[in-house]
Backbone as XML, in Angstrom:
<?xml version="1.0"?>
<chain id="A" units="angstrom">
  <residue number="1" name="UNK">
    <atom name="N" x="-34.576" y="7.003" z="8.643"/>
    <atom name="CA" x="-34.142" y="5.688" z="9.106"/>
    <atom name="C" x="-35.168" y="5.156" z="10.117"/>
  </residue>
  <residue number="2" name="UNK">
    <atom name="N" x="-35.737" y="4.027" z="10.029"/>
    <atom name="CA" x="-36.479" y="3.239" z="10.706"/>
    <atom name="C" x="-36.217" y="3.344" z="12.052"/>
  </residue>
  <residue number="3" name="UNK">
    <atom name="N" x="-36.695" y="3.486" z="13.345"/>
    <atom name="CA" x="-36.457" y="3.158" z="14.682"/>
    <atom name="C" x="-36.082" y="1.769" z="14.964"/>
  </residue>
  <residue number="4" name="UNK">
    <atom name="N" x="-35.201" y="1.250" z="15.974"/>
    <atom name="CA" x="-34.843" y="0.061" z="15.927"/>
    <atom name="C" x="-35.839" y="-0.816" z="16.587"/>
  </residue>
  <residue number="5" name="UNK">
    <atom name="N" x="-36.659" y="-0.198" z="17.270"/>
    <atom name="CA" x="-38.078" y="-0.797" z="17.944"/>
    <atom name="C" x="-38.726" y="-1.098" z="16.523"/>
  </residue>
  <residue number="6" name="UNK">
    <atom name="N" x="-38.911" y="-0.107" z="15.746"/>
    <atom name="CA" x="-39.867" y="-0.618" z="14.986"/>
    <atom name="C" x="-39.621" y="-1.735" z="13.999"/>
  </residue>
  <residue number="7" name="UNK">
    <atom name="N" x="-38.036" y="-1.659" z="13.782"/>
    <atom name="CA" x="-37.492" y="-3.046" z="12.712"/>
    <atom name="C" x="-37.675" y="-4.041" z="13.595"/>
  </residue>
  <residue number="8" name="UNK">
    <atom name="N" x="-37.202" y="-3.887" z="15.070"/>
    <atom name="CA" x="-37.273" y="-5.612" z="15.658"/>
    <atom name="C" x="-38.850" y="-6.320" z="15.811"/>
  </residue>
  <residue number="9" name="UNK">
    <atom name="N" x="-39.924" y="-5.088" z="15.586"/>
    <atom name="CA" x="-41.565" y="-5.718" z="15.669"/>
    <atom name="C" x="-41.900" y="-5.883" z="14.344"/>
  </residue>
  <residue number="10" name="UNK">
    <atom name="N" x="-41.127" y="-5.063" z="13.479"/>
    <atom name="CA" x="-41.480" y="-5.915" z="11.964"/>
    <atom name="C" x="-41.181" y="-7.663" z="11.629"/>
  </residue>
  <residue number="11" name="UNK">
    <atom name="N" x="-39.784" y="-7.641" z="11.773"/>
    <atom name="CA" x="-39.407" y="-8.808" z="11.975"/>
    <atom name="C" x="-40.020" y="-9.816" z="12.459"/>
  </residue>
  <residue number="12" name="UNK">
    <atom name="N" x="-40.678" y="-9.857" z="14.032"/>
    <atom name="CA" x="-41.760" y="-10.520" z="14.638"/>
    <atom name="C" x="-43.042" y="-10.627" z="13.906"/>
  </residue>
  <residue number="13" name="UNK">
    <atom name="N" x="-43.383" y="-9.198" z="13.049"/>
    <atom name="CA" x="-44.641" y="-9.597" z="12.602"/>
    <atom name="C" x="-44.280" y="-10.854" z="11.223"/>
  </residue>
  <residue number="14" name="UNK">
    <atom name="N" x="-43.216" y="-10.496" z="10.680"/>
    <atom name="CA" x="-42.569" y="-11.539" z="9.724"/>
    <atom name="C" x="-42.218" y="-13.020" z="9.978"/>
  </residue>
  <residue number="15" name="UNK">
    <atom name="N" x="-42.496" y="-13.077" z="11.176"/>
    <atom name="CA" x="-42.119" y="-14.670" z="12.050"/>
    <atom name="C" x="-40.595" y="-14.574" z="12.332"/>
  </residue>
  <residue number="16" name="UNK">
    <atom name="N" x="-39.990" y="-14.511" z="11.839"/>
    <atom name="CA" x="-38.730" y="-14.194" z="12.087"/>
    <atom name="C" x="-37.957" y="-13.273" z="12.993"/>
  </residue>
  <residue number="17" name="UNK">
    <atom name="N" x="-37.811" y="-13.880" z="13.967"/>
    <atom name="CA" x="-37.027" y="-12.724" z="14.964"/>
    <atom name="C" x="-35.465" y="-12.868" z="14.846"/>
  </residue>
  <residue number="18" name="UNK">
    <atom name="N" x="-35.296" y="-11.537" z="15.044"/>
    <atom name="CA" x="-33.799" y="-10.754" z="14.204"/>
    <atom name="C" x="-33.444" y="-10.056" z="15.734"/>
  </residue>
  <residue number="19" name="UNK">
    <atom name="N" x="-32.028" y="-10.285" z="15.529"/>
    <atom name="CA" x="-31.403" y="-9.111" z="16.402"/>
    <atom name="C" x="-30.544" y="-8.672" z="15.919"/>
  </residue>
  <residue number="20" name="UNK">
    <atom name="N" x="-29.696" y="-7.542" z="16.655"/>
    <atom name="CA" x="-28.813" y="-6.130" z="16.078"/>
    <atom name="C" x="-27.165" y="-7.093" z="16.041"/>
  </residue>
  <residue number="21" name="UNK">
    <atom name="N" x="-26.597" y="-7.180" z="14.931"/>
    <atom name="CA" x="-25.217" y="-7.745" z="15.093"/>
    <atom name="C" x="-24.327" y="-6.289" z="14.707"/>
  </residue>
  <residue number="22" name="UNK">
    <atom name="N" x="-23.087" y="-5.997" z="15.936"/>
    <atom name="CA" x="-22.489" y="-4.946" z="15.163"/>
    <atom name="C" x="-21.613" y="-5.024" z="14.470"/>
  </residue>
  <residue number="23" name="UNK">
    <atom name="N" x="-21.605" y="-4.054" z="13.634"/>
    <atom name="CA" x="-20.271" y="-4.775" z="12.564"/>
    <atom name="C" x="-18.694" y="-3.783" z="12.826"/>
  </residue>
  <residue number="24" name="UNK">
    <atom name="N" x="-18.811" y="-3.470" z="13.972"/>
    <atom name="CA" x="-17.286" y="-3.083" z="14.202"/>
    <atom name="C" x="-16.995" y="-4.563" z="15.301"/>
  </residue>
  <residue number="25" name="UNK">
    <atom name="N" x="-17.369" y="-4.830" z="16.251"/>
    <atom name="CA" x="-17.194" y="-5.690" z="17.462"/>
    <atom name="C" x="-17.931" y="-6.860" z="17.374"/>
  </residue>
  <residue number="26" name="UNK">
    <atom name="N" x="-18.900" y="-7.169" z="16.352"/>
    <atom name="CA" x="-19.545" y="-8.408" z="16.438"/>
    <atom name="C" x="-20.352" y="-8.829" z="17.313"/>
  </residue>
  <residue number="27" name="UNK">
    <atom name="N" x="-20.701" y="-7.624" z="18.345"/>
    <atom name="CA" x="-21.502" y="-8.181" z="19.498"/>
    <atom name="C" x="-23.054" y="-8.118" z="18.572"/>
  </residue>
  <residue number="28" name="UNK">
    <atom name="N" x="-23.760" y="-8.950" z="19.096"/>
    <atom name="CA" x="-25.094" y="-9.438" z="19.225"/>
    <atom name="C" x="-25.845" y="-8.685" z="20.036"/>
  </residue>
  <residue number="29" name="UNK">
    <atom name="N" x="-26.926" y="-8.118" z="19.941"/>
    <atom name="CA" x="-27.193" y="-7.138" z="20.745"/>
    <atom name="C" x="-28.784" y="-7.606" z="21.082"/>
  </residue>
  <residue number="30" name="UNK">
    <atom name="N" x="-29.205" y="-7.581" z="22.420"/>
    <atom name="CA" x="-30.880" y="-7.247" z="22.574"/>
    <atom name="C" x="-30.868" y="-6.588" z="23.596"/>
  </residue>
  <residue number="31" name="UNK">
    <atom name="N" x="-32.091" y="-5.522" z="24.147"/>
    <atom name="CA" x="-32.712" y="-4.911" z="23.338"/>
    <atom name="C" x="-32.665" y="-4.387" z="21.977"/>
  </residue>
  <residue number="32" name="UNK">
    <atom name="N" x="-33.734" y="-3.953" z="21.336"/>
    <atom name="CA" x="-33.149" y="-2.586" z="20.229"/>
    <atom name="C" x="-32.726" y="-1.922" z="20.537"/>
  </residue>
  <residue number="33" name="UNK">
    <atom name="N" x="-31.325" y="-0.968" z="20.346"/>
    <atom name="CA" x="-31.198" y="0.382" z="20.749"/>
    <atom name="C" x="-30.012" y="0.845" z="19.182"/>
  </residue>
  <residue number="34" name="UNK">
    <atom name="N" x="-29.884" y="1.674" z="19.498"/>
    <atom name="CA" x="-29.680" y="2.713" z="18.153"/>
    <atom name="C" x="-27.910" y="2.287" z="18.591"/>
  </residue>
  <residue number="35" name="UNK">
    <atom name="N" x="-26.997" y="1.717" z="19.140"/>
    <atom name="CA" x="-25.659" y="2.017" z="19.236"/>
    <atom name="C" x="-25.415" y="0.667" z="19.844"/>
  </residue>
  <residue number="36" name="UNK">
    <atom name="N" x="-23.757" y="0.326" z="19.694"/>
    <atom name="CA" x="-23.497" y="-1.332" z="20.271"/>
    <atom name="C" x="-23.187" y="-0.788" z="21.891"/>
  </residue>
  <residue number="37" name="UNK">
    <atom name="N" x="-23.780" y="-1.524" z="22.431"/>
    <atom name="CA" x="-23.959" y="-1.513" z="24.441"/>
    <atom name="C" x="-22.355" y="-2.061" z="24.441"/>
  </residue>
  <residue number="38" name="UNK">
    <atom name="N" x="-21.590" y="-2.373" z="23.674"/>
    <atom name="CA" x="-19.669" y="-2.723" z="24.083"/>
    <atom name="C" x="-18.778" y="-2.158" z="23.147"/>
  </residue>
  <residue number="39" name="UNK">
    <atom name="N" x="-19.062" y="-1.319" z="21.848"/>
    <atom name="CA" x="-18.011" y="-0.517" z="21.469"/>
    <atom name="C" x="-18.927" y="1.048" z="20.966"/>
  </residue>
  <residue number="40" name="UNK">
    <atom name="N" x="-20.002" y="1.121" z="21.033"/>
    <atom name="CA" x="-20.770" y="2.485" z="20.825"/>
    <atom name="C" x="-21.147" y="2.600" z="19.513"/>
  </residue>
  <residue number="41" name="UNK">
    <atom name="N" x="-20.556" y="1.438" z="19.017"/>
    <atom name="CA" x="-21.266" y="1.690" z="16.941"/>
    <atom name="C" x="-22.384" y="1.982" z="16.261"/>
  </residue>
  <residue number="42" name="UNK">
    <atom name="N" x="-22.466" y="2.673" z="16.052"/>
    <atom name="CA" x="-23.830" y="2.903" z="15.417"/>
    <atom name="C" x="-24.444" y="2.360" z="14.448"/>
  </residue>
  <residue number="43" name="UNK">
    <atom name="N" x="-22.986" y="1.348" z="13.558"/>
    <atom name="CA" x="-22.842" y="0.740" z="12.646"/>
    <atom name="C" x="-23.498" y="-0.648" z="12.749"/>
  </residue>
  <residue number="44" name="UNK">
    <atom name="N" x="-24.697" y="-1.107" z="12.543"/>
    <atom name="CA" x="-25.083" y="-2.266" z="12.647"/>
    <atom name="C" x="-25.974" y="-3.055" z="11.606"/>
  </residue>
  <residue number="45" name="UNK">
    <atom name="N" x="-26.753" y="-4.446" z="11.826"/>
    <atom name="CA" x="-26.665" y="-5.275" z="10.730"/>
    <atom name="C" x="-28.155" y="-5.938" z="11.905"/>
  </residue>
  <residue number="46" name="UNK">
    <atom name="N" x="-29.476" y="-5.982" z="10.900"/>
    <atom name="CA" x="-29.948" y="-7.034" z="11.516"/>
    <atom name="C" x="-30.037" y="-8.779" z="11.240"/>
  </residue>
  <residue number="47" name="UNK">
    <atom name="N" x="-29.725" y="-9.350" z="12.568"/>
    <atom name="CA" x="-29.375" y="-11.226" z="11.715"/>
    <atom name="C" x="-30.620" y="-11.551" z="12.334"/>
  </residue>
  <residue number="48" name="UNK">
    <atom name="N" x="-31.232" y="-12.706" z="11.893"/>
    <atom name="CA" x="-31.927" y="-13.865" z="12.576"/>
    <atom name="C" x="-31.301" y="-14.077" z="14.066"/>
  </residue>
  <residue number="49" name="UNK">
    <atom name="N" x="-32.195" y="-14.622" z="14.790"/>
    <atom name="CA" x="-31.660" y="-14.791" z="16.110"/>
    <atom name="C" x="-31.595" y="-16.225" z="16.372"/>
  </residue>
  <residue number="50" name="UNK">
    <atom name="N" x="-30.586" y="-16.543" z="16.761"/>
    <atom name="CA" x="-30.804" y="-18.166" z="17.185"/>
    <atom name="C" x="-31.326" y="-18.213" z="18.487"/>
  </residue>
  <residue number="51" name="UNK">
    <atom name="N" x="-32.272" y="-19.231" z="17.743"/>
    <atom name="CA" x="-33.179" y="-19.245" z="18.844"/>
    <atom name="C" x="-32.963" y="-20.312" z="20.280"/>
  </residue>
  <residue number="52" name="UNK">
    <atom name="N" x="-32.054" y="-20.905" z="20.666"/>
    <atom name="CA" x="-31.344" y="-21.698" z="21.221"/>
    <atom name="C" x="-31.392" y="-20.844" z="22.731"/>
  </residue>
  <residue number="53" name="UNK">
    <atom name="N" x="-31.835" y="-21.215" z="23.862"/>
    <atom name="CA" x="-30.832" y="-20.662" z="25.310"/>
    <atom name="C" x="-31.355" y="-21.534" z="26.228"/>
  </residue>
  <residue number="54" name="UNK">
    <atom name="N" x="-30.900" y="-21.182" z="27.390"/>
    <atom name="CA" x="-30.815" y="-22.310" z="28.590"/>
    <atom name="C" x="-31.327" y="-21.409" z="29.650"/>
  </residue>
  <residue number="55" name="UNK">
    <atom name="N" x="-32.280" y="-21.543" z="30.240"/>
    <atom name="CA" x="-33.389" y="-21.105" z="31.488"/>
    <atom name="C" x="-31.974" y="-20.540" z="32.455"/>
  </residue>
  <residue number="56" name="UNK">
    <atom name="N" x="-32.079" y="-19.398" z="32.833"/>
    <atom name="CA" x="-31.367" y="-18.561" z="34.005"/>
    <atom name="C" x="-31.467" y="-18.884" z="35.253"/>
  </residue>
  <residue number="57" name="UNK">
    <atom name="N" x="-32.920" y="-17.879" z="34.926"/>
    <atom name="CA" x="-33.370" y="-17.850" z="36.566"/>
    <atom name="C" x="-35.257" y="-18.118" z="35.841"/>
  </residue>
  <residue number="58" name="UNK">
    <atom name="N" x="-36.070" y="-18.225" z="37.056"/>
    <atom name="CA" x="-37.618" y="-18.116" z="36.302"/>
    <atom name="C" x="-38.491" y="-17.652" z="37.758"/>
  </residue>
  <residue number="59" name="UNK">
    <atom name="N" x="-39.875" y="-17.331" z="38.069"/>
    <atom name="CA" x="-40.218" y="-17.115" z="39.081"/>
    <atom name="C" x="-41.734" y="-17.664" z="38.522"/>
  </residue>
  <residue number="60" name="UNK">
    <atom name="N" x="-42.858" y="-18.430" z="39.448"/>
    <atom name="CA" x="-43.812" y="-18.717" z="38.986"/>
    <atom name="C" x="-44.456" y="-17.757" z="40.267"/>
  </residue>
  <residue number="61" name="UNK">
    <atom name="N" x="-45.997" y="-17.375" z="39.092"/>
    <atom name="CA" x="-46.783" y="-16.606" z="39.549"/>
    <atom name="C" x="-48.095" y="-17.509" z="40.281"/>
  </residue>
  <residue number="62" name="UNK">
    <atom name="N" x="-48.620" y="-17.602" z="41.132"/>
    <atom name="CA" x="-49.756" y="-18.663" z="41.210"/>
    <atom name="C" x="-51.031" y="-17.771" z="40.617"/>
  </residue>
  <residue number="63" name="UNK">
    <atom name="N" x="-51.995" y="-18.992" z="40.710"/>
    <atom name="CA" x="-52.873" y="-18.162" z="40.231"/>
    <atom name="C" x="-53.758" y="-17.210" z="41.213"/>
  </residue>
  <residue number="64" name="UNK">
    <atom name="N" x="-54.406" y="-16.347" z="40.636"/>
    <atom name="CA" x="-55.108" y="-15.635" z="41.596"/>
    <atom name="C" x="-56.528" y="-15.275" z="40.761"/>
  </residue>
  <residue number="65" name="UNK">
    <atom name="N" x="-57.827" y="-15.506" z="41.403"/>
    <atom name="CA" x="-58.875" y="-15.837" z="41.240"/>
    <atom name="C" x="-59.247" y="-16.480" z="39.905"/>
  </residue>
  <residue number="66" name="UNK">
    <atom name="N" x="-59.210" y="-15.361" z="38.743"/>
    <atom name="CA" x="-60.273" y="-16.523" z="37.492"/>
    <atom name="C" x="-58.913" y="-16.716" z="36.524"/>
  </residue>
  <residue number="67" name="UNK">
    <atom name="N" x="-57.702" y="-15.491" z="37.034"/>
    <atom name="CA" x="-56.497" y="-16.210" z="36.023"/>
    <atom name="C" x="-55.422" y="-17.096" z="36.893"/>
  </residue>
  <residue number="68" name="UNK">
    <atom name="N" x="-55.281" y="-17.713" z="35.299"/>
    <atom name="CA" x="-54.521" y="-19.426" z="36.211"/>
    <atom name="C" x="-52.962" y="-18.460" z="36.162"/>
  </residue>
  <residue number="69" name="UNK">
    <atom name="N" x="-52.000" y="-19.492" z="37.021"/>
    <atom name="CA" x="-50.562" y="-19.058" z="37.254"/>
    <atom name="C" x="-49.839" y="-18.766" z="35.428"/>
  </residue>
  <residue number="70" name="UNK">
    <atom name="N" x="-48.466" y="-18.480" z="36.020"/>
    <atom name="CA" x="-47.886" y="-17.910" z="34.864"/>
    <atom name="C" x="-46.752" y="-17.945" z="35.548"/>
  </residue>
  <residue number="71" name="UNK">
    <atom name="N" x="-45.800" y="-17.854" z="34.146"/>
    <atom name="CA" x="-43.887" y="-17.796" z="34.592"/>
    <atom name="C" x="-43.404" y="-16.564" z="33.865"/>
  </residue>
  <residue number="72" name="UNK">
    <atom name="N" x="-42.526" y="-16.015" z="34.685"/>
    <atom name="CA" x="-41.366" y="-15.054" z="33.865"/>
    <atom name="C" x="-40.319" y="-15.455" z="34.027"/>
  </residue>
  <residue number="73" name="UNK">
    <atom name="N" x="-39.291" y="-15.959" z="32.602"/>
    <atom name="CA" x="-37.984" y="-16.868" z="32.884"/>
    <atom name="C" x="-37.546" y="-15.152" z="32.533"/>
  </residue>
  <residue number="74" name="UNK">
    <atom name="N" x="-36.114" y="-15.514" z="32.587"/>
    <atom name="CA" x="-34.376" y="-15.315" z="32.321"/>
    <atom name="C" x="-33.989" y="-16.113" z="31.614"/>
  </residue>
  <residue number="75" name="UNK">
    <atom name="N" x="-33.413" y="-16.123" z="30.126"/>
    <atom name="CA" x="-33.079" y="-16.901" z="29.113"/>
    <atom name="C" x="-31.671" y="-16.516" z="29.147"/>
  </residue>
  <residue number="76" name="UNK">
    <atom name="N" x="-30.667" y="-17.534" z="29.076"/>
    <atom name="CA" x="-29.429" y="-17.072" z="28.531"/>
    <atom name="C" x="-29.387" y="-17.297" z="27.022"/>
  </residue>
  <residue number="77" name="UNK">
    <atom name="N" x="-29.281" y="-16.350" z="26.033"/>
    <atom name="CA" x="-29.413" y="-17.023" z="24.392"/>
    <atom name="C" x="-28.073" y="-17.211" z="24.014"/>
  </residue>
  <residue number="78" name="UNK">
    <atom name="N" x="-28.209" y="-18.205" z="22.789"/>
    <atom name="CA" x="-26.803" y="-18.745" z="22.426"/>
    <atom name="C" x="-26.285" y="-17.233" z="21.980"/>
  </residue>
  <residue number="79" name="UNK">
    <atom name="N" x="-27.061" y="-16.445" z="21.560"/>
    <atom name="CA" x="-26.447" y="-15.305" z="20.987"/>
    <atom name="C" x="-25.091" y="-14.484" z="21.672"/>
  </residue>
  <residue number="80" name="UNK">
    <atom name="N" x="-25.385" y="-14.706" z="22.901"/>
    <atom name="CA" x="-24.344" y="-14.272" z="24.096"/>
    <atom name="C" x="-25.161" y="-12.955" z="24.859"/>
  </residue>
  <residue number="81" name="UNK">
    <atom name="N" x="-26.872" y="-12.983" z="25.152"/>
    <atom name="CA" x="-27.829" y="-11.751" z="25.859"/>
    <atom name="C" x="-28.586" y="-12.633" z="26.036"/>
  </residue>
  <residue number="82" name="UNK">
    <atom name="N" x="-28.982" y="-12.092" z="27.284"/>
    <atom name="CA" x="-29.808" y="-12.467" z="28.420"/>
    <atom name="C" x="-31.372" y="-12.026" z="28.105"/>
  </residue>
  <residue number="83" name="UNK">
    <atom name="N" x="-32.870" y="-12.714" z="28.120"/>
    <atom name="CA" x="-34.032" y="-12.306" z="27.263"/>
    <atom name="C" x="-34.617" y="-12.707" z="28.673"/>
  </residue>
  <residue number="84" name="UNK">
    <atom name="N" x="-35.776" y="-11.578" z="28.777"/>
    <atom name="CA" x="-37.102" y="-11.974" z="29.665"/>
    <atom name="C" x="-38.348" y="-12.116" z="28.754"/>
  </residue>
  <residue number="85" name="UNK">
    <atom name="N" x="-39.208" y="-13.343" z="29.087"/>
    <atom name="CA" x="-39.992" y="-13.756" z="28.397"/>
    <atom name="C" x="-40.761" y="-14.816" z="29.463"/>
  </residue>
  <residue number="86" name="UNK">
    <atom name="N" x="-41.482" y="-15.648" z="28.604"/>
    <atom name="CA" x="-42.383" y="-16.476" z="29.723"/>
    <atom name="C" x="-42.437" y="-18.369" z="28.921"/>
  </residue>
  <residue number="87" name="UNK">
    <atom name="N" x="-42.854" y="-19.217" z="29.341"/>
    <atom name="CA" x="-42.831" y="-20.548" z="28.413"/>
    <atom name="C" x="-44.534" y="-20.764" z="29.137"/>
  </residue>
  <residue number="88" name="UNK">
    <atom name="N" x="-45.417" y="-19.951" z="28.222"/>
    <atom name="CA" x="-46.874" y="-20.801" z="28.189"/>
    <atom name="C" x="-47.087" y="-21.679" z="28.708"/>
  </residue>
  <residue number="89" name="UNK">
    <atom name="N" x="-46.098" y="-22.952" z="28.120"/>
    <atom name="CA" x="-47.170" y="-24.225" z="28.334"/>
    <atom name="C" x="-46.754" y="-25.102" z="29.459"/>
  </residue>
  <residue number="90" name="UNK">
    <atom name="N" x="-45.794" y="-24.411" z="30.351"/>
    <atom name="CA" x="-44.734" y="-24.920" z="31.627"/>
    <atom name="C" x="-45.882" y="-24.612" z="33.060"/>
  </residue>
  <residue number="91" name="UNK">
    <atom name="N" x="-46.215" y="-26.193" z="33.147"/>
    <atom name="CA" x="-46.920" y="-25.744" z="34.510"/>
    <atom name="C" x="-46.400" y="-25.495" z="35.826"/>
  </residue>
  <residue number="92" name="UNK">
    <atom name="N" x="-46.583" y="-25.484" z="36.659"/>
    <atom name="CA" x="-45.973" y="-25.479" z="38.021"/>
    <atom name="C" x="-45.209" y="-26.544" z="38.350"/>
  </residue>
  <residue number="93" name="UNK">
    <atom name="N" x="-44.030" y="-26.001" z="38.777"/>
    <atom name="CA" x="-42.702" y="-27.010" z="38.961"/>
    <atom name="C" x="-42.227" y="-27.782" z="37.894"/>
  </residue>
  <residue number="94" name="UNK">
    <atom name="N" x="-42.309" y="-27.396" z="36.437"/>
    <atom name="CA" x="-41.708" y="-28.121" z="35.344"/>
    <atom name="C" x="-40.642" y="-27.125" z="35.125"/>
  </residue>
  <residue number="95" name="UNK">
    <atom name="N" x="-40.867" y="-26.357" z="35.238"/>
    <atom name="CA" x="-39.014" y="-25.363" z="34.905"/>
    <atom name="C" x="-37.642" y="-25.849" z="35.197"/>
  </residue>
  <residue number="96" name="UNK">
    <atom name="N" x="-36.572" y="-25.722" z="35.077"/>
    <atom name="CA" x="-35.720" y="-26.300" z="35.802"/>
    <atom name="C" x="-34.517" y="-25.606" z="35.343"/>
  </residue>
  <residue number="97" name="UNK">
    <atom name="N" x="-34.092" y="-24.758" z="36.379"/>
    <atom name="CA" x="-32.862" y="-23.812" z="35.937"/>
    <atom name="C" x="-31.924" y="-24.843" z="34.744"/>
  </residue>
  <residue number="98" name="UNK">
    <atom name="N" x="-31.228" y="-24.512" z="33.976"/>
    <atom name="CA" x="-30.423" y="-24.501" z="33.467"/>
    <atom name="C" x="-30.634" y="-25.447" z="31.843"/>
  </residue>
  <residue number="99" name="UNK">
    <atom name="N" x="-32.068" y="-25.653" z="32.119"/>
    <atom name="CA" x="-32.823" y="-26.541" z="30.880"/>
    <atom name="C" x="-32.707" y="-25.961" z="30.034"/>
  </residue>
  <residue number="100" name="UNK">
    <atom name="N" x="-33.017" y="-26.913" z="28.472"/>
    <atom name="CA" x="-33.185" y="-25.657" z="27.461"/>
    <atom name="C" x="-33.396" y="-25.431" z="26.940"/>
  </residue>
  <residue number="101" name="UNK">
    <atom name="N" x="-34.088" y="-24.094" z="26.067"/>
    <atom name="CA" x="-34.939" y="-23.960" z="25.772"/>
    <atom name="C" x="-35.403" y="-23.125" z="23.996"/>
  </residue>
  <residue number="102" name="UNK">
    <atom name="N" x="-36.293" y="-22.882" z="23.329"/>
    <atom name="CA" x="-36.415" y="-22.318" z="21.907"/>
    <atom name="C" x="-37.425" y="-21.482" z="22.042"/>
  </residue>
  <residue number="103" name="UNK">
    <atom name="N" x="-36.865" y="-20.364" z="21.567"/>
    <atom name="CA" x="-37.657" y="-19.104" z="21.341"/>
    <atom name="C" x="-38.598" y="-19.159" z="20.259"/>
  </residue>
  <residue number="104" name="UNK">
    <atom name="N" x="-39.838" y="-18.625" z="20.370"/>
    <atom name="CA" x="-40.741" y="-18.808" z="19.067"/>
    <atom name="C" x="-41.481" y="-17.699" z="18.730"/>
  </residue>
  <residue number="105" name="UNK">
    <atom name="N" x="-41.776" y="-17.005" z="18.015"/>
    <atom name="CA" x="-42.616" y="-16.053" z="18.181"/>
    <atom name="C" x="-43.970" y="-16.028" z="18.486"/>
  </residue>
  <residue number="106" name="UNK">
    <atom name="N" x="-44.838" y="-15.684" z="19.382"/>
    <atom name="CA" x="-46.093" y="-15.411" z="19.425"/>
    <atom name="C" x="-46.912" y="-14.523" z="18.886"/>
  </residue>
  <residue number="107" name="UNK">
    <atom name="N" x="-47.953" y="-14.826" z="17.678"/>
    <atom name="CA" x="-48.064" y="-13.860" z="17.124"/>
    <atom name="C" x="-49.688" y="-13.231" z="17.236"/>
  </residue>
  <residue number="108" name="UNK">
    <atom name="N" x="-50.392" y="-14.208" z="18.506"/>
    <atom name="CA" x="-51.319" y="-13.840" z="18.978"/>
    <atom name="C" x="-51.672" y="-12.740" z="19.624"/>
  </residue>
  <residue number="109" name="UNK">
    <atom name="N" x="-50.994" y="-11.955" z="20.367"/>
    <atom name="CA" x="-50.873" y="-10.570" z="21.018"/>
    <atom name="C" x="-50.279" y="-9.436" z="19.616"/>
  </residue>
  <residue number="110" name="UNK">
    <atom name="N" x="-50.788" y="-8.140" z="19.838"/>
    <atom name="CA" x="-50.104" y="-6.808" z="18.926"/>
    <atom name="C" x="-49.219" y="-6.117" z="19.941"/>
  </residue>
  <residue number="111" name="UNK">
    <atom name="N" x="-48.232" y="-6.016" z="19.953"/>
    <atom name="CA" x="-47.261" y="-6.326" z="19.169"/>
    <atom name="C" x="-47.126" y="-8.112" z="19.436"/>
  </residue>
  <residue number="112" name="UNK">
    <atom name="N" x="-46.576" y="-8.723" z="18.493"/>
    <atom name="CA" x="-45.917" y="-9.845" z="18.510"/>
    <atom name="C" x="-45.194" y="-9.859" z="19.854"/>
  </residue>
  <residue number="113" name="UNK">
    <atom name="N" x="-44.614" y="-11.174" z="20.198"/>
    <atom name="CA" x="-43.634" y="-11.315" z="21.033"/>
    <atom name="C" x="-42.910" y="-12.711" z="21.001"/>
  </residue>
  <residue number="114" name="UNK">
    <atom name="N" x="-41.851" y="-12.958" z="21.574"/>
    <atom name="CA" x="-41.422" y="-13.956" z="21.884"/>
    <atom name="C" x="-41.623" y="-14.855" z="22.829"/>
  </residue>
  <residue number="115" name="UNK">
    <atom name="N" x="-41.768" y="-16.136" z="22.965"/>
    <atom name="CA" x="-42.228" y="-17.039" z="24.163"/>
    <atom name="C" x="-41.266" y="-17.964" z="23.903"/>
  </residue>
  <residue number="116" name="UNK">
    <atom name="N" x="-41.285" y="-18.956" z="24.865"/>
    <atom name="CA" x="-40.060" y="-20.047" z="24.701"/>
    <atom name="C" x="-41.348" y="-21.043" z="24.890"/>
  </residue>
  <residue number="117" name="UNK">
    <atom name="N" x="-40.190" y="-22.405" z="24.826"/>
    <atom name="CA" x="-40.656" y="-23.690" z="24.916"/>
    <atom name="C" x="-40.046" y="-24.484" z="24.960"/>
  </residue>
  <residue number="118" name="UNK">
    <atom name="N" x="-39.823" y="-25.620" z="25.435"/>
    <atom name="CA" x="-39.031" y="-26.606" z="26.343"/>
    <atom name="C" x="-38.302" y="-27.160" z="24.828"/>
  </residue>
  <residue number="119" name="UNK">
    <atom name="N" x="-37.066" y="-27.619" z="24.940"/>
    <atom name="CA" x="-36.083" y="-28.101" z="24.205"/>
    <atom name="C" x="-34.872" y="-27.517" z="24.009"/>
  </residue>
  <residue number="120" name="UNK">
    <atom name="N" x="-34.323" y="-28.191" z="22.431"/>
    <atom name="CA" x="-32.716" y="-27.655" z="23.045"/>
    <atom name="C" x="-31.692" y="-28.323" z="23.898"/>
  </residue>
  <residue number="121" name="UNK">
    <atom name="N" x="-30.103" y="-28.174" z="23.823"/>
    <atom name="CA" x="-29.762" y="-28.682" z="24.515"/>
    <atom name="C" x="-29.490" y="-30.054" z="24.727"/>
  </residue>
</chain>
């Protein structure tokens, strides 16, 4: 059986990001992990993720010498889990708690990853 790390970076390399739905409790799950984090199932299903959430919390980094600043948000996803990630193209002081926002995959870095971007909502 596949590791669940390794199905959720397939997926990414597929453009498509998936998360763990369980099929005893229905919870939605992120991270990967092998069991549901609210009834212990082992029993699970990977879905597409909607990509839909609304900015948490975020912290901007300034820049420091030849690299420019950077953000790490807190996503609440419609899914009902909380995602850390970053929005690229958000300069200083465009964030705004509770905005909102679409997950996309980035497929410029190995492994893939997720980034957001302003909309939504």
């Amino acid at each position: 059986m596949e590791s669940p790390e390794l199905a959720f970076f397939a997926a990414l390399r597929s453009g498509t990001p998936k998360v763990q739905c369980c099929q005893r409790c229905g919870k939605r799950f992120f991270i990967p992990r092998t069991h549901c984090p609210v009834c212990r199932s082992t029993d699970y299903q990977w879905v597409p993720m909607t990509t839909a959430g609304t900015l948490y919390s975020y912290s901007e980094i300034p820049p420091q010498g030849a690299s420019p600043g950077r953000n790490v948000v807190l996503v609440d996803m419609a899914d009902g889990f909380r995602m850390m990630s970053t929005v690229p193209a958000a300069g200083p002081g465009e964030l705004v708690i509770g905005m909102g926002l679409i997950a996309r995959v980035d497929a410029s870095t190995e492994p893939p990853r997720i980034v957001f971007e302003e909309g939504g909502k």
